[in-house]
N, C-alpha and C positions, 0 to 999 in steps of 0.2 A: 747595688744597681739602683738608677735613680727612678723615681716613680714617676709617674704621667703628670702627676702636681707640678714636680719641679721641673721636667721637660719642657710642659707648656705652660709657661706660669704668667701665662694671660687669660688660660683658661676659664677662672673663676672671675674674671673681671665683671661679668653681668651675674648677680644675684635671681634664683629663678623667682621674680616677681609675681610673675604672672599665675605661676600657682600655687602662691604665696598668698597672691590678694584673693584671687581663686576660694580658698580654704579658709583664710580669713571673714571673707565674707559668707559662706555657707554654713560656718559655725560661728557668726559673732553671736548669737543669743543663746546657743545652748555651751559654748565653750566653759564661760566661768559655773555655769550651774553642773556642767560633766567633771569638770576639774573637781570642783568641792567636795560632790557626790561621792566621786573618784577615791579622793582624801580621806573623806569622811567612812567608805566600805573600807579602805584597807585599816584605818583605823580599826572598824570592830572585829577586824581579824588579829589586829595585836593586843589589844583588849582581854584578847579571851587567857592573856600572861600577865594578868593582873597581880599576880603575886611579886613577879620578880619584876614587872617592870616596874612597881612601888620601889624595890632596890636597886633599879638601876637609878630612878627618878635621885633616892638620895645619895647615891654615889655623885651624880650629876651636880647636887647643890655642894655636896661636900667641897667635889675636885674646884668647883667654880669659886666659892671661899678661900679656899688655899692658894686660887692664880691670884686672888683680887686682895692676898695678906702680905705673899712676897713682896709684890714693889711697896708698897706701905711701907715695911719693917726695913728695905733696901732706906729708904726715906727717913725715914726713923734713924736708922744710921749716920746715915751723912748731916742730920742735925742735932743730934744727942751725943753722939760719941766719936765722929770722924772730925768734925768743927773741931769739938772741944779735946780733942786726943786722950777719949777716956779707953785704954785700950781692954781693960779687962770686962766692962760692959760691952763692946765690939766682940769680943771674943764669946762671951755667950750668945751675943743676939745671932752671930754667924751658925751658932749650936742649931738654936731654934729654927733659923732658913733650912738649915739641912734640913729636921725633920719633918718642916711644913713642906717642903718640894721632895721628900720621899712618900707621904703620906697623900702628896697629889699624885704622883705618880703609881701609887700603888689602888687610888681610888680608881681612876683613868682606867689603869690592865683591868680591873674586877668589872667595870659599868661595860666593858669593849667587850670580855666574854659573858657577862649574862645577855648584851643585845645580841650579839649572833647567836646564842641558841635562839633566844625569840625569833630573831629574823630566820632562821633555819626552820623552826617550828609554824611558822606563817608560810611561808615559802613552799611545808610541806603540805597542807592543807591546804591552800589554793591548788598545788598542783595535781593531788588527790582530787581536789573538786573539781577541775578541768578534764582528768581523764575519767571520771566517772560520767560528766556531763556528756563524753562524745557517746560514750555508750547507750544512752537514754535519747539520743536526738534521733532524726529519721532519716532512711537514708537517703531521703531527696538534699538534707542537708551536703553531705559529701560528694551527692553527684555536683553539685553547681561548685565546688571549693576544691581547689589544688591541696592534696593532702602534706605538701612539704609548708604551703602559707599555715594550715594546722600545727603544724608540728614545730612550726618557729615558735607560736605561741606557748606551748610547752615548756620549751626550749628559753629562745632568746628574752621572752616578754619578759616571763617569769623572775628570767638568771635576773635583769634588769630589777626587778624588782626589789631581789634578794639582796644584791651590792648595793641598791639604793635605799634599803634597813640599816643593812650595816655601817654603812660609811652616814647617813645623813639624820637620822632620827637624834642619838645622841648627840650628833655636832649641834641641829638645831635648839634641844634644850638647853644646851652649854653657852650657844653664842646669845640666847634669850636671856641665860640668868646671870652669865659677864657682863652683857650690857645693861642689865640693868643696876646690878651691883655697884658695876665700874661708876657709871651718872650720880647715881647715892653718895660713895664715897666722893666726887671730884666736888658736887654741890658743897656738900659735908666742908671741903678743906678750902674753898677759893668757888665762890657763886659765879664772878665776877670770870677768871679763867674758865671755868665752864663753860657759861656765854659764851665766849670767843672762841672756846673747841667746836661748839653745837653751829659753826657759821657754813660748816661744809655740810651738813645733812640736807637741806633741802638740793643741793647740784647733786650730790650722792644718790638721792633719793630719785631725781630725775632721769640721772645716766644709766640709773638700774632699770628704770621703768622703760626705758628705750628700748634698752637691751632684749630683758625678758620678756617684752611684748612682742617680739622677735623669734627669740627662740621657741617658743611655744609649740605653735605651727610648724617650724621647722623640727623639731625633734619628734613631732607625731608623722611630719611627711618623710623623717627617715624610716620612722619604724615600719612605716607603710612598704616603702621602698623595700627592705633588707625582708619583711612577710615573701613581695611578691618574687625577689630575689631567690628566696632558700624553694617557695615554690616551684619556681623555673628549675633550678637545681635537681631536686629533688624528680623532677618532671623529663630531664633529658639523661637524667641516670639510669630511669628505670624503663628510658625507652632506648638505650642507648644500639639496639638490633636493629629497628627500623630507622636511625638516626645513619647508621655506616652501610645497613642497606642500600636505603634511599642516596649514597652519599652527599647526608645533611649537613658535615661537621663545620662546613665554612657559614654556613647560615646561622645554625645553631649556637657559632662561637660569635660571631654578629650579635645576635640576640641578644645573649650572656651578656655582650660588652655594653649593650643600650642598656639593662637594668642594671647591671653592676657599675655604670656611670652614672645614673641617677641617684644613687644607695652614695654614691663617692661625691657626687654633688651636693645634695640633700645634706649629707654629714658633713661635708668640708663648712658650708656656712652654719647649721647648728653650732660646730665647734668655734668654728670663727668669732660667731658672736657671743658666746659664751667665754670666749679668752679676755674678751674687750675689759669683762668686769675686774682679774685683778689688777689690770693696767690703769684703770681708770680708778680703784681702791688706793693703788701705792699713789699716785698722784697725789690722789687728794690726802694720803698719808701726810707725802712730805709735804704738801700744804700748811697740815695742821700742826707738825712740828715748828714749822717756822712761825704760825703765829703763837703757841705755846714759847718758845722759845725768845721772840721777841715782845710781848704782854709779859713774860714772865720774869724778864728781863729788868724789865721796866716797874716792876711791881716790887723785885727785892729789891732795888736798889733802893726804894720808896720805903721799904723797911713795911712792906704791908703784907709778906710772905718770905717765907722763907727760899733757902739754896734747895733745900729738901724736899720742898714742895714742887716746887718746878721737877725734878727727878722724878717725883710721885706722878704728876700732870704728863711729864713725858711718855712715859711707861703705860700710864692708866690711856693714852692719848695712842697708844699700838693696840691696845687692848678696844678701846672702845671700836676702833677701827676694825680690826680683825673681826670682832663675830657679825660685823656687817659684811665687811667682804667674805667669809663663813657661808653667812647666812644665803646672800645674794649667787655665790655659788653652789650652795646645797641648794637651793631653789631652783637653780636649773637641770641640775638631776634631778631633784624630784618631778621637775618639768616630764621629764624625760620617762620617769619610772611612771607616770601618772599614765602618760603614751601606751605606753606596756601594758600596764594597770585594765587599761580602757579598753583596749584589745582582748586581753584574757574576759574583764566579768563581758561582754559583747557576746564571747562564745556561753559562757556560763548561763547568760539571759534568754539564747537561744529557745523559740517554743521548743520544747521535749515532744518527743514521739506522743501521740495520743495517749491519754491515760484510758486502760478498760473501763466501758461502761458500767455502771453500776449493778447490772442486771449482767454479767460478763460469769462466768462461770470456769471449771474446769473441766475437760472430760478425761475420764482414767481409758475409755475405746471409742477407734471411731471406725466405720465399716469403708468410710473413704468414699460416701455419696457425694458428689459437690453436684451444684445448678446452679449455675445464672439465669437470675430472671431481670431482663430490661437495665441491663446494668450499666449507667453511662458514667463517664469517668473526664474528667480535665485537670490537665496540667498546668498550673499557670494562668486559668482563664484559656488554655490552647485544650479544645476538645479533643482528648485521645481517642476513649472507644463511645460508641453509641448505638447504644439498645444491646447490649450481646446477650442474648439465648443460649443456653446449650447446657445439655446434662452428660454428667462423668458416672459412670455407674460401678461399685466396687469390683475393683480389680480391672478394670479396661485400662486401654491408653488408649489417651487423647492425643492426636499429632497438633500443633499451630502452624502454620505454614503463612507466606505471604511476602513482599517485599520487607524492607528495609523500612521501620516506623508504622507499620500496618496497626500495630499493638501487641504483637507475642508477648515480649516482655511484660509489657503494662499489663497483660491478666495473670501470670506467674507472680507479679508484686502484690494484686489486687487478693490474691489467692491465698500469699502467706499473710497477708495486712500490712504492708510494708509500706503500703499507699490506699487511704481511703475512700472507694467508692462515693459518687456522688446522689445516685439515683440506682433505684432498682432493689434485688438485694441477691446476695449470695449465701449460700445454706453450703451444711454441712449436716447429711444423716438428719435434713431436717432442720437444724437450730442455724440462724442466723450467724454469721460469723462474728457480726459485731455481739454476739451473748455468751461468746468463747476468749477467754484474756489469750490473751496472744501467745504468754511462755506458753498456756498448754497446747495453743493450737499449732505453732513447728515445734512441739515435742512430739508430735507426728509425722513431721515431716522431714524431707531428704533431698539432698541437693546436690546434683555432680554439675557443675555449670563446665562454661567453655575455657577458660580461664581454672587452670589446675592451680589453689591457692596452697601451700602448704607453709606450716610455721618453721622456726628456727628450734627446731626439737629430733630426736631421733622417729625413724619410722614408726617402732613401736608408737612411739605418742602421738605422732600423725594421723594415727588412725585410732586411738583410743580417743582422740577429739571427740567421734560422735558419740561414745560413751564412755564418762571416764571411772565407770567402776570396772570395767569388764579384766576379765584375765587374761592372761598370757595366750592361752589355750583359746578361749576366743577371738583372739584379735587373728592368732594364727589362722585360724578357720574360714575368718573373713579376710584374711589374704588370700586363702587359696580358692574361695569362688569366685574372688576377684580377677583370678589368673596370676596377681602378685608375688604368689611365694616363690615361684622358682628363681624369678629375678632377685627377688630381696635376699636369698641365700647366696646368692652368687658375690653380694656385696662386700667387701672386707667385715666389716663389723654384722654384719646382717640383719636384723631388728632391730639393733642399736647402733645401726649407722647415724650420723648428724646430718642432717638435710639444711642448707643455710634456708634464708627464707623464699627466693625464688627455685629451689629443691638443685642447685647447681649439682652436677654429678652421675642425673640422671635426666633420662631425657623426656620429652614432652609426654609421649605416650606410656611411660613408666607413672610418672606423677598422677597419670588419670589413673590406673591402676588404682592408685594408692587412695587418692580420693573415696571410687566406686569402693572401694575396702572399707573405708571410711561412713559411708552410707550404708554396708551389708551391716554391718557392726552394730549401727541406730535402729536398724529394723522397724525401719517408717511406716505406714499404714500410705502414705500418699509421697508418692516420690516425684520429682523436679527432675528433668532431664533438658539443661542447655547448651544445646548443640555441641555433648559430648565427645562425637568422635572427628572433629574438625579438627585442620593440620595434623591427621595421624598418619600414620607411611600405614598401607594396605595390611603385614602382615599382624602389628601391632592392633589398628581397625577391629581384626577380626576375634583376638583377645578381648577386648574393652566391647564388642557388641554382642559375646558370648559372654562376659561378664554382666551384663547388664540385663540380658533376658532373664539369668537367675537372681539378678536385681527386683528386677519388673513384674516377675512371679507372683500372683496374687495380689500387688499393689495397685492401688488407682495409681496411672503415673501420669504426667502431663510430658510432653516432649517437643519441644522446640528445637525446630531443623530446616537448614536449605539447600538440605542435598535429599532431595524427595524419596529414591532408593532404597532410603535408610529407616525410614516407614512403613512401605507397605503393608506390613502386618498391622500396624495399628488399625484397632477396632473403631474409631471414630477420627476422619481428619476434617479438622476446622481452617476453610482458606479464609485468610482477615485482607481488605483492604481498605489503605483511608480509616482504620478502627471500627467497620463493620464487618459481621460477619456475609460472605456475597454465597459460600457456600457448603457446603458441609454431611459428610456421609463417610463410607468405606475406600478405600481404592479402588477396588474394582467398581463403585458404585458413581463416584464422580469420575472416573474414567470415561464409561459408559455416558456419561451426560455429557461429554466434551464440549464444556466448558472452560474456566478462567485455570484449574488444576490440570484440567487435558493439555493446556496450551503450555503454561509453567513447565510441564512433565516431559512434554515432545519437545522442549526447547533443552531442557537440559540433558534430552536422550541422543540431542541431535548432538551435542557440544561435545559431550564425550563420548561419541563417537568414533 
């Protein structure tokens, strides 16, 4: 089947200049200092193979001697013993080629696998370091980032990187210490022919510079492309119910095809221009054959060189050529890996979640007091909450209620530290939150959110999640105050069913089950409840809100809900609007004030009615 290239292959006739010059001009001052930089960090990550890349280094000078003694002794031939028809010297020196082109060959196989372990070993260390780094970042980092553009990073940068160890690191010592070898020797045998090979470096040196000033830009604006590509991807897979709901597929495949045409644009001219360089290498190859050929010409007949030196000059004249064209190619992957490169340390560099304060402590109990005092919070410079008051006293729940952006969520983040306070302060049993290091402070804490997440693992381990020493015996136990266990036995495997990672198999209100299991098991002192029993069919509802009062049992718990109903019992509800608090008391006690909660309440009594 033929592709959209060749369909329309007028397609490509405009180069995307414009955000070409675009980018061009937004990075002309930090480009070459990112590039080096660039270079220069991956370097001290293959650095740390100092041993062997010393072996590969001499493998490197070896194999390059032995390319740079063949044509010589080939030369040596055809004026010592082919001229003069000395056959029995021919027949050794032919000895000696063999074993000088098995001994390159067998340097070449040894130098190819010490660098990919290296490259393997760098490759595994950076990616070590990138998955460690998402863990340590905040999680305002992820809200604002497509987790598939993350994950390309992982993924595609990295791979990028690793093929461009392999293939280019060794090439470019080799084509560094042929060409320099090769110049030695051609000086050494004919100053004069040298001269007249060196007459194509400076257009060489020009047509590359064209070139690569080109691709640059162009293979950072692929990699940009194919991030926001694997994002998108990544983004209508995991929505793909509300996508056939909504029937979005003809929009959605629209979309796909704007970004997957720019990832196909983007790349068709990187590639484009990066083809230019062998074409424009062999040219000036056979350039320089023909003036070898004719100066060389003209020089033996002069009797000022030999038949064999011209041979030698031909050959050294592929040679000198090649680790430029080499070079000038591996330069444009590394172009390319440097792209990657920039993207991965980018995430690496990211600020890291706050480090605890130095005065931060741990606590072994806590009675589950929280208070806000005057606590104002901004997003971005965008003010969330402002001034919030309110005490939780052990073992109450607190309801938040309020529109859409009031701030629920924003004091549930502020509460585990997930986001820091700007003004005011929040206590815990008293001590400051900020004088409590974080692992210990949600080592108290318990989360059943709206969004049932569960891993790629059997149930048993779904819910040893919240503690992973616990026994059999216990995890069972917090299945059945869950309500869980009768369903989990009913399952083919039953505890050790496999659950994929959106829990396929079982259904919405099962997963929450599992979850709430998953919380009984942590035995939190302060528990998270985000609008738990949302999208649940009724009968299931009353499983999971029977489950959770023997959750809520003696816990401070916080609950976040906008089906009011499902409150009334809470001991204290806080209405937030706009990020302030407007009102706050019992049910029956803001009922009784019919207020901004009376109105909410009789609207949503009249609706389901």
């Amino acid at each position: 089947m033929q592709t959209k290239a060749f369909k329309e292959p007028f397609q490509y006739k405009k180069i995307p200049i414009d955000e070409l010059r675009e980018r061009q001009e937004r990075d002309k001052t930090d480009r070459a200092r990112n590039t080096a930089g660039t270079v220069k960090r991956i370097w001290s990550y293959l650095s740390r193979e100092k041993g062997m890349l010393l072996l590969v280094i001499l493998m490197v000078f070896f194999s390059s001697a032995m390319s740079l003694a063949g044509p010589f002794m080939v030369g040596v031939a055809i004026d010592d013993f082919i001229v003069t028809q000395e056959a029995a010297g021919l027949g050794m020196l032919l000895v000696w080629l063999f074993i000088i082109y098995v001994l390159h060959s067998l340097s070449v196989f040894l130098q190819n696998y010490w660098m990919i372990g290296i490259a393997q070993n760098t490759v595994y260390t950076l990616r070590s370091e990138l998955f460690q780094q998402f863990h340590r970042l905040p999680i305002a980092f992820f809200d604002k980032r497509q987790h598939g553009e993350l994950m390309s990073r992982v993924t595609n940068d990295i791979d990028n990187i690793n093929n461009t160890l392999n293939q280019s690191v060794i090439q470019i010592f080799t084509s560094i210490l042929t060409l320099v070898g090769t110049v030695a020797v051609m000086l050494a045998l004919s100053p004069l022919l040298t001269l007249i090979t060196m007459v194509i470096i400076p257009v060489m040196f020009l047509a590359i510079r064209w070139i690569t000033k080109r691709t640059g830009p162009l293979y950072k604006l692929q990699q940009q492309h194919l991030g926001t590509l694997n994002g998108y991807v990544e983004e209508t897979v995991s929505g793909q119910h509300v996508i056939k709901t909504f029937s979005q597929e003809k929009r959605v495949i629209r979309e796909f095809q704007e970004h997957n045409e720019n990832l196909q644009h983007s790349g068709f001219w990187a590639q484009t221009f990066a083809g230019f360089i062998p074409k424009v290498m062999n040219m000036l190859n056979f350039l320089s054959f023909g003036l070898i050929g004719l100066a060389g010409g003209v020089l033996a007949i002069k009797g000022i060189i030999t038949v064999g030196v011209i041979v030698i000059f031909t050959e050294y004249a592929r040679q000198f050529t090649r680790p430029l064209n080499e070079l000038s190619n591996q330069f444009n992957i590394l172009l390319s890996a440097v792209a990657g490169a920039e993207r991965v340390f980018n995430i690496i560099d990211e600020e890291q979640e706050e480090t605890d304060e130095a005065s931060a402590r741990m606590i072994d109990h806590t009675n589950g007091h929280l208070a806000f005092d005057n606590v104002s919070f901004a997003y971005e410079e965008t003010p969330i909450l402002k001034q919030i008051s309110f005490t939780a006293n052990p073992g109450q729940t607190v309801a938040l209620v309020g529109h859409t952006g009031a701030g629920k969520t924003t004091i549930i983040n502020l509460i585990s530290r997930f986001y820091r306070y700007d003004f005011g302060s929040i206590t815990l049993d008293g001590i400051d939150l900020r004088n409590i290091k974080r692992s210990s402070l949600r080592k108290h804490m318990g989360f059943v959110l709206q969004d049932a997440f569960l891993f790629r693992d059997t149930i048993k381990g779904n819910i040893r999640y919240g503690k992973l020493d616990a026994t059999d015996d216990a995890i069972i136990k917090a299945a059945k105050d869950a309500n869980a266990h009768d369903f989990i036995k009913r399952l083919p495997s039953g505890y050790d069913t496999v659950l994929d990672q959106d829990g396929s198999g079982i259904s919405q209100g099962q997963k929450q089950l599992i979850t709430i299991a998953r919380a009984i098991l942590a035995d939190p002192a302060i528990l998270i409840l985000d609008e738990a029993t949302s999208n649940i069919d009724t009968v299931t509802e009353l499983h999971i809100q029977d489950a959770l009062k023997r959750l809520m049992e003696g816990r401070t718990s916080f609950v976040i809900a906008h089906r009011l109903n499902t409150i009334q019992e809470a001991d204290k509800i806080i209405m937030l609007e706009n990020g302030q608090i407007i009102e706050q008391g019992s049910h029956q006690e803001l009922i009784a004030q019919q207020g901004h909660y009376f109105k909410l309440y009789k609207g949503q009594l009249k609706n389901h009615a």
